[in-house]
C-alpha positions as CSV (number, residue, x, y, z in Angstrom):
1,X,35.3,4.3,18.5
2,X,32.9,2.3,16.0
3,X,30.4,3.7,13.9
4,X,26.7,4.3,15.1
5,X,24.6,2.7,12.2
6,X,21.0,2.4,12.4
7,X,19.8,-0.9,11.1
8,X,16.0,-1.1,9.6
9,X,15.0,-4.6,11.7
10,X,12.5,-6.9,10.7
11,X,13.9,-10.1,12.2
12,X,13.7,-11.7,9.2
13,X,16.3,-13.5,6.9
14,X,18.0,-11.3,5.2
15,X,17.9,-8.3,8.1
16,X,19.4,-10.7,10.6
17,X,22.2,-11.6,8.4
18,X,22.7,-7.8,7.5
19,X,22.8,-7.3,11.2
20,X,25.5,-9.9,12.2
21,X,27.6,-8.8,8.6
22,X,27.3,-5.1,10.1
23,X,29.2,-6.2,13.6
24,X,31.8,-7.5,12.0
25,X,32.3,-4.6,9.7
26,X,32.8,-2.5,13.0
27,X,29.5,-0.6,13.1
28,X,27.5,0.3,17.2
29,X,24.2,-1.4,15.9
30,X,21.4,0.1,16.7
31,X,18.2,-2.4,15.7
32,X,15.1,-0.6,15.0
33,X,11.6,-2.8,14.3
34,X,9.2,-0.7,12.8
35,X,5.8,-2.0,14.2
36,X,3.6,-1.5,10.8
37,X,1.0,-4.2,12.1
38,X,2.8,-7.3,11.4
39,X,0.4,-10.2,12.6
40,X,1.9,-13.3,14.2
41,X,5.3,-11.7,15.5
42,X,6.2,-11.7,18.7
43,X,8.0,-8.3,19.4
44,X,9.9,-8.7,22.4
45,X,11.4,-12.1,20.9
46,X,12.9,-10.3,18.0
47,X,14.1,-7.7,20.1
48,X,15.9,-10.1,22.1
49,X,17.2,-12.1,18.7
50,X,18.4,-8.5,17.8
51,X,20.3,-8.5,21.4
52,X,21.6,-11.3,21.3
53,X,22.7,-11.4,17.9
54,X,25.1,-8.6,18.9
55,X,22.9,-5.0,18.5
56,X,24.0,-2.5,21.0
57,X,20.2,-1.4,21.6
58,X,17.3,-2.6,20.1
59,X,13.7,-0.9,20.0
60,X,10.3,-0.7,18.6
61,X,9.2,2.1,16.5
62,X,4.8,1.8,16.9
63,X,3.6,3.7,13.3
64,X,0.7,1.7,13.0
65,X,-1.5,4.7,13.4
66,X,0.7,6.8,11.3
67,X,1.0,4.2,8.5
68,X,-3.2,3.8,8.3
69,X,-3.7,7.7,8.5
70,X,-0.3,9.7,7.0
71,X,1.8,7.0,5.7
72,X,4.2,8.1,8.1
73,X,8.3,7.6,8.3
74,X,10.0,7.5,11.8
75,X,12.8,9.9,12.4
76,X,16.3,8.6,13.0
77,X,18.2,7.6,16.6
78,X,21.2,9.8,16.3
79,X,22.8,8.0,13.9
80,X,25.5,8.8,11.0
81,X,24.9,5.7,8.9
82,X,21.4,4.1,7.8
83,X,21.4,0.5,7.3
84,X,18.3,-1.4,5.3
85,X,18.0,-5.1,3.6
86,X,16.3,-4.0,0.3
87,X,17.8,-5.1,-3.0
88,X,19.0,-3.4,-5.0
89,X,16.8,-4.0,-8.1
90,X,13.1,-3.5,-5.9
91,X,11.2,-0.3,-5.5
92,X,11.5,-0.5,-1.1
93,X,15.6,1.1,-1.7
94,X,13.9,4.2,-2.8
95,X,11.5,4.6,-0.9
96,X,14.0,3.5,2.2
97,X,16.9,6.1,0.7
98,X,14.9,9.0,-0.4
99,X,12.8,9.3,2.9
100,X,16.1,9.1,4.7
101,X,17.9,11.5,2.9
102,X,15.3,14.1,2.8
103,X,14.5,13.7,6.4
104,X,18.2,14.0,7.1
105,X,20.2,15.3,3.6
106,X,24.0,14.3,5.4
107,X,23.3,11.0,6.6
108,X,24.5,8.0,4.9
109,X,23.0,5.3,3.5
110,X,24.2,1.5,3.6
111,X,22.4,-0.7,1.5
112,X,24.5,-4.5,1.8
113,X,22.9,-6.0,-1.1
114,X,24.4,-3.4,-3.1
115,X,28.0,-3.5,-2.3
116,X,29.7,-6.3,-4.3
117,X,31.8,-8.0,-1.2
118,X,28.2,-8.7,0.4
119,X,26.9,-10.4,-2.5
120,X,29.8,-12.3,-3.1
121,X,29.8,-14.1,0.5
122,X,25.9,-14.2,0.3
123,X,24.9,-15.3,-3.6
124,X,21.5,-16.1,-2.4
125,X,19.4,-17.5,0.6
126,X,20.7,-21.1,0.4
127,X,24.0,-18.9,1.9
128,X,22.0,-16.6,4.0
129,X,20.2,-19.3,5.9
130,X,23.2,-20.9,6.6
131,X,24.7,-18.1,7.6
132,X,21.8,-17.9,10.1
133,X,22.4,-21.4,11.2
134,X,25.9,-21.4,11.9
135,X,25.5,-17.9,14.1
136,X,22.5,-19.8,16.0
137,X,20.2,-16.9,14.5
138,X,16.9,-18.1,14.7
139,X,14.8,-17.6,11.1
140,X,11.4,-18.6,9.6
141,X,13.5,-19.2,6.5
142,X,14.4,-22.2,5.2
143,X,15.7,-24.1,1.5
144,X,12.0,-25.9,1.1
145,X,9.9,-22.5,1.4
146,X,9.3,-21.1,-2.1
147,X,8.6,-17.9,-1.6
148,X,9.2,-14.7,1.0
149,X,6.6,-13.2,2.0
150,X,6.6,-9.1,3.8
151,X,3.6,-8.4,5.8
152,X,2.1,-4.9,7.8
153,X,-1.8,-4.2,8.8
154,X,-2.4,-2.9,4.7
155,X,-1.4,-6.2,3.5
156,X,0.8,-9.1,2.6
157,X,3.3,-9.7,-0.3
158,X,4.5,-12.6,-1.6
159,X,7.3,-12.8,-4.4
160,X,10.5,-14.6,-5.2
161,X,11.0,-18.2,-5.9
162,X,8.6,-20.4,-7.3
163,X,6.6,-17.1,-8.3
164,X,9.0,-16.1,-10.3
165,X,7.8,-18.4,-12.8
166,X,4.7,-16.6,-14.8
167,X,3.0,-20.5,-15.1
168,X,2.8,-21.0,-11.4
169,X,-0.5,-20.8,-9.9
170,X,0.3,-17.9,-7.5
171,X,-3.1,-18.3,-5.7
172,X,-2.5,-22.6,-5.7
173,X,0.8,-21.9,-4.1
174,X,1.2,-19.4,-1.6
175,X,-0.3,-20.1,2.1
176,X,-2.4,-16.9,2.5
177,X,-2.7,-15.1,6.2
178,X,-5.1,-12.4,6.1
179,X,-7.7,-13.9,3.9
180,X,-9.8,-17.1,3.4
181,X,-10.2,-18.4,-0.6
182,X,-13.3,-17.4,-2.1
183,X,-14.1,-21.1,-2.3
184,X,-13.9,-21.2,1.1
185,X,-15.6,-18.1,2.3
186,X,-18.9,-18.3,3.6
187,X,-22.1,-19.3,1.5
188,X,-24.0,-16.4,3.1
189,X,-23.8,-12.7,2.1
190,X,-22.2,-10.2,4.7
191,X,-23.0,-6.6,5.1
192,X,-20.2,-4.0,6.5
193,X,-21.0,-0.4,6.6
194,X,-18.2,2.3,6.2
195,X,-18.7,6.0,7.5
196,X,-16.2,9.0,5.6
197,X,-15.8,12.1,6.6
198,X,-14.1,14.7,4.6
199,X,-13.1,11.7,3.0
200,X,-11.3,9.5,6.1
201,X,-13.2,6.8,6.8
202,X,-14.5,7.2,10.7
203,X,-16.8,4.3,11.6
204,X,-17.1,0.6,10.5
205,X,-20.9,-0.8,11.0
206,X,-22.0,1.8,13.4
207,X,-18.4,2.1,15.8
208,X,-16.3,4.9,15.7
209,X,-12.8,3.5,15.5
210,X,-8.8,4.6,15.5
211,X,-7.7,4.1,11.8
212,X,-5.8,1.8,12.3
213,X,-8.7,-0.4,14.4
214,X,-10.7,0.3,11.6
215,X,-8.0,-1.5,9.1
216,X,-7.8,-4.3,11.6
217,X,-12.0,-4.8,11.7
218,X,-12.3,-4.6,8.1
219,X,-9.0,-6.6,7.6
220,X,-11.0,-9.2,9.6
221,X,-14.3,-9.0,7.9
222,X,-13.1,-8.5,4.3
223,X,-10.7,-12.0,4.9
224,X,-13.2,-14.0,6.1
225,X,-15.3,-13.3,3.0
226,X,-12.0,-14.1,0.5
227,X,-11.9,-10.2,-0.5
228,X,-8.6,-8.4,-0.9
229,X,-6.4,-11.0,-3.1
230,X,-4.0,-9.9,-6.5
231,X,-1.8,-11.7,-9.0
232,X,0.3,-8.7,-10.5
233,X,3.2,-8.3,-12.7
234,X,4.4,-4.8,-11.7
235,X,6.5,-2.2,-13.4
236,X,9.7,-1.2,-10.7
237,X,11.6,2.1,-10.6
238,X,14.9,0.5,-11.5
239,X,13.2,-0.4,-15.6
240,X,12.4,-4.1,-15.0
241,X,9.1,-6.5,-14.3
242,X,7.8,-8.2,-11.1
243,X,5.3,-10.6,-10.4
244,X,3.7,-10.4,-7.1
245,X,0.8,-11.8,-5.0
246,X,-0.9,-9.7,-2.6
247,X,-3.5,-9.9,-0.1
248,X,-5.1,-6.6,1.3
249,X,-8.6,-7.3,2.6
250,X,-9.2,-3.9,4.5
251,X,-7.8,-1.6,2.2
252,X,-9.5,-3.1,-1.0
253,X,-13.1,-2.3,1.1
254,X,-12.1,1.1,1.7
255,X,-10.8,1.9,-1.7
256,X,-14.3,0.6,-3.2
257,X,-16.7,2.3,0.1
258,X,-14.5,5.7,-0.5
259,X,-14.8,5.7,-4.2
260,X,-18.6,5.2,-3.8
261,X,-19.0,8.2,-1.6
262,X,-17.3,10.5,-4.0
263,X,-19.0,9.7,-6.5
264,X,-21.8,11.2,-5.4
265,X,-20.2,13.5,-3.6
266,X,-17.8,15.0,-6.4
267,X,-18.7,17.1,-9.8
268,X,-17.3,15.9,-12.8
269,X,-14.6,18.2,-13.5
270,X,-13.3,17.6,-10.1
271,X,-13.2,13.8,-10.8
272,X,-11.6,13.7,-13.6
273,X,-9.1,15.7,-12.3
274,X,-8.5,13.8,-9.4
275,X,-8.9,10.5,-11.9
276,X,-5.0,12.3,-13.8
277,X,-3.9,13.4,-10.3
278,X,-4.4,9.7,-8.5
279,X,-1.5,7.9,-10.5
280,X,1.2,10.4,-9.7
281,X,0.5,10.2,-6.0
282,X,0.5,6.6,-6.3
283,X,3.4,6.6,-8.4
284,X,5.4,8.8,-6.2
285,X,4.2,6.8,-3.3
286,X,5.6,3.8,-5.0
287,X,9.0,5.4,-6.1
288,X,9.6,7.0,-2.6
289,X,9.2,10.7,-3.3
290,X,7.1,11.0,-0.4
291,X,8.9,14.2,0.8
292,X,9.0,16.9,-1.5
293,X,7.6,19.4,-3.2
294,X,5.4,18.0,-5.6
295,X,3.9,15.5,-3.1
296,X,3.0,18.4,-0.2
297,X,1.1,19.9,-3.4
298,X,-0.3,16.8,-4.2
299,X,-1.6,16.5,-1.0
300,X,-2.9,19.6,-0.3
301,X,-4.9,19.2,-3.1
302,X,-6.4,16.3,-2.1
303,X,-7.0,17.7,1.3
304,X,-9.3,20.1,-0.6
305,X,-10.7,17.6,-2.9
306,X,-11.6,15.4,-0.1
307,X,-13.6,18.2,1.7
308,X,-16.8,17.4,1.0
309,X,-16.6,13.5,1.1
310,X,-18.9,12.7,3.5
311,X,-21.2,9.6,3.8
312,X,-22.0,5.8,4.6
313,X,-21.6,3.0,2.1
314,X,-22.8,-0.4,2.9
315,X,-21.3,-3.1,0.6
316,X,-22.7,-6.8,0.2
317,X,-19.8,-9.2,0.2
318,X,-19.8,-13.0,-0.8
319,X,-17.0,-15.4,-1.9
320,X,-14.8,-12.4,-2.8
321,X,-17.1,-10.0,-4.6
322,X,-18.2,-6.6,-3.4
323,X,-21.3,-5.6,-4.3
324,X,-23.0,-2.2,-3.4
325,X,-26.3,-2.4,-1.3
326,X,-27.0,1.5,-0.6
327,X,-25.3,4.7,-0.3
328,X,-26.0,8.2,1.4
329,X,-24.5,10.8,1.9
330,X,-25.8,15.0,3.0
331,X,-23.6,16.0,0.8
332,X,-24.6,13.9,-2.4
333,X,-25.1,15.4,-5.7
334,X,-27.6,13.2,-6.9
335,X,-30.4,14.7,-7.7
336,X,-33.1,12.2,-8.5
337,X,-35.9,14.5,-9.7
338,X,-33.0,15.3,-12.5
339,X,-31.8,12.2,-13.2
340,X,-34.9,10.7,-13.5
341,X,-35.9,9.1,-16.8
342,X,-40.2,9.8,-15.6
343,X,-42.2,12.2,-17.0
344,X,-41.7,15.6,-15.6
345,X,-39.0,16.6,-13.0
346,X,-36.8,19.1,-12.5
347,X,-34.8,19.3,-16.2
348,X,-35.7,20.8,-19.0
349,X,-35.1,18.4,-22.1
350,X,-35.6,21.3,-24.8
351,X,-32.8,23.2,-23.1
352,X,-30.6,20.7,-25.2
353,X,-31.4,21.7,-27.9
354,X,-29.5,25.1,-28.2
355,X,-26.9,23.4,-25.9
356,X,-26.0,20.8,-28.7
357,X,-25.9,23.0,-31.3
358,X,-23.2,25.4,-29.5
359,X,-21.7,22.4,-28.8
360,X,-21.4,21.1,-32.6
361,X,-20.3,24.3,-33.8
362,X,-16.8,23.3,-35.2
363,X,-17.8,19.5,-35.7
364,X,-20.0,21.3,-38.7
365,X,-17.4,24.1,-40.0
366,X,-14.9,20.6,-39.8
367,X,-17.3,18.9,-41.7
368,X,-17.6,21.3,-44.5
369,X,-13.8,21.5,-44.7
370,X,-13.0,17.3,-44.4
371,X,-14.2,16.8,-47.9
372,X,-11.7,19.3,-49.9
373,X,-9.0,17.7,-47.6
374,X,-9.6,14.5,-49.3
């Protein structure tokens, strides 16, 4: 009997050589798309590639909610092995390995491009796509594009070939999908207007929306007005340096509406805790510890933190800029008979006096003592 293997699908390239390279290493198949959003793909025609390629089943796994609210990982088909295309020098084998193995701690994880017999009958792509062409396995690859590109509703990556090169004008070269150039975008401004509460944002202009329709809208409005693009050279798990061009256009309005609401919904101590906290979740996110016991603390705190964040932001965008036009909230901190720099209000400008002097206190015992020190 052959071994049951479930295969992480995309219907791309290097997937769709992985599946046919699987078959003839005797593994039962079993193709599984996750639907993250991906625009432009037809999901019943990769199924059938997947088919007719040789999968004993293929399916669709919809996490499009999941991946907008939880950042949600599917559970398994049944299967003893786990099969996935990452490399083995990016970030995405961690994050595909340690969510499998802490979902399910026995089952066991095949990654091709990291078993030496795999890369030496597939050196690189110009073998892959012909590969592809001589199994009639129908790819969007081919030898003239200079890039690949991995897309969901969050965003779109592009690395490899010609960005590879630090001189290259990423933004010249790649043929962007989910967002218009700022040169392009409209010469008028455009006003969205995001509703949070407890943090999750609930409404876009005035319509309570599903998160992930709310990713889609703002996807749609932030692209059209050339928000959302980024020329980065990351730092990976593995110790090495990556250049990469995103587009996110949805996400990077929401990480700018949300971070207006708390802060005028947050104290200060509270902040800058969350300001030392944010990197590790991101960093954990990144790495693939999303399951374990530091991230459901992480969380949890957040959850807390996020408590009261409650409130509407509306953000003026033009040619790729966000600029804020107002912000309210019930549960807003600002206190403008405090703040205010008027005559009178609410605070008590002698009250800093003894304030400042507690404060100095050992600033002017260390200043006695710096002299002897020399």
């Amino acid at each position: 009997m052959s071994k049951r293997c479930v295969l992480a699908y995309s219907g791309g390239l290097d997937t769709s050589v992985i599946l046919g390279w699987l078959i003839e290493q005797g593994y039962e198949v079993v193709a599984v798309y996750v639907d993250l959003g991906q625009p432009c793909e037809d999901r019943e025609a990769i199924l059938k590639k997947a088919r007719d390629c040789g999968a004993a089943k293929a399916l669709i796994v919809d996490v499009r909610e999941e991946l907008c609210r939880d950042l949600a990982f599917p559970t398994r088909e049944g299967c003893s092995v786990f099969a996935h295309g990452a490399t083995g020098k990016g970030n995405d084998q961690c994050r595909f390995q340690l969510a499998a193995e802490a979902l399910d701690p026995g089952i066991k994880v095949l990654a091709p491009w990291r078993i030496a017999a795999f890369r030496q009958r597939f050196p690189g792509r110009q073998e892959l796509i012909e590969f592809c062409a001589a199994k009639n396995i129908p790819v969007k690859a081919s030898k003239g594009k200079p890039y690949s590109s991995d897309e969901n509703c969050l965003h779109t990556s592009y690395e490899a070939g010609a960005l590879e090169e630090l001189t290259t004008d990423g933004f010249g070269l790649v043929e962007f999908g989910m967002t218009v150039s700022p040169q392009a975008a409209p010469d008028a401004v455009e006003t969205v207007r995001i509703d949070f509460e407890r943090g999750v944002p609930v409404r876009v202009n005035g319509k309570t929306l599903a998160p992930h329709e709310i990713v889609l809208e703002l996807n749609a409005i932030g692209g059209r007005n050339g928000v959302g693009r980024t020329d980065i050279v990351e730092n990976r798990l593995v110790g090495m340096k990556s250049r990469g061009v995103y587009e996110a256009p949805g996400m990077t309005l929401l990480y700018e509406a949300h971070r207006l609401v708390e802060q005028m919904t947050l104290d200060r101590d509270l902040v800058h805790l969350r300001d030392r906290l944010a990197p590790e979740v991101a960093e954990m996110v990144y790495y693939g510890f999303w399951y374990c016991a530091k991230m459901d603390a992480l969380l949890a705190f957040i959850r807390e933190a996020q408590k009261p964040v409650t409130g509407t932001v509306a953000l003026n965008l033009y040619k790729g800029n966000i600029l804020v036009k107002s912000r309210e909230s019930g549960q807003s901190l600002y206190d403008a008979a405090i703040a205010s720099m008027e005559g009178g209000g609410s605070y008590d400008q002698t009250d800093a006096e003894g304030f400042l002097r507690i404060l100095g206190l050992p600033l002017r015992v260390q200043g006695q003592v710096r002299p002897r020190r020399g």
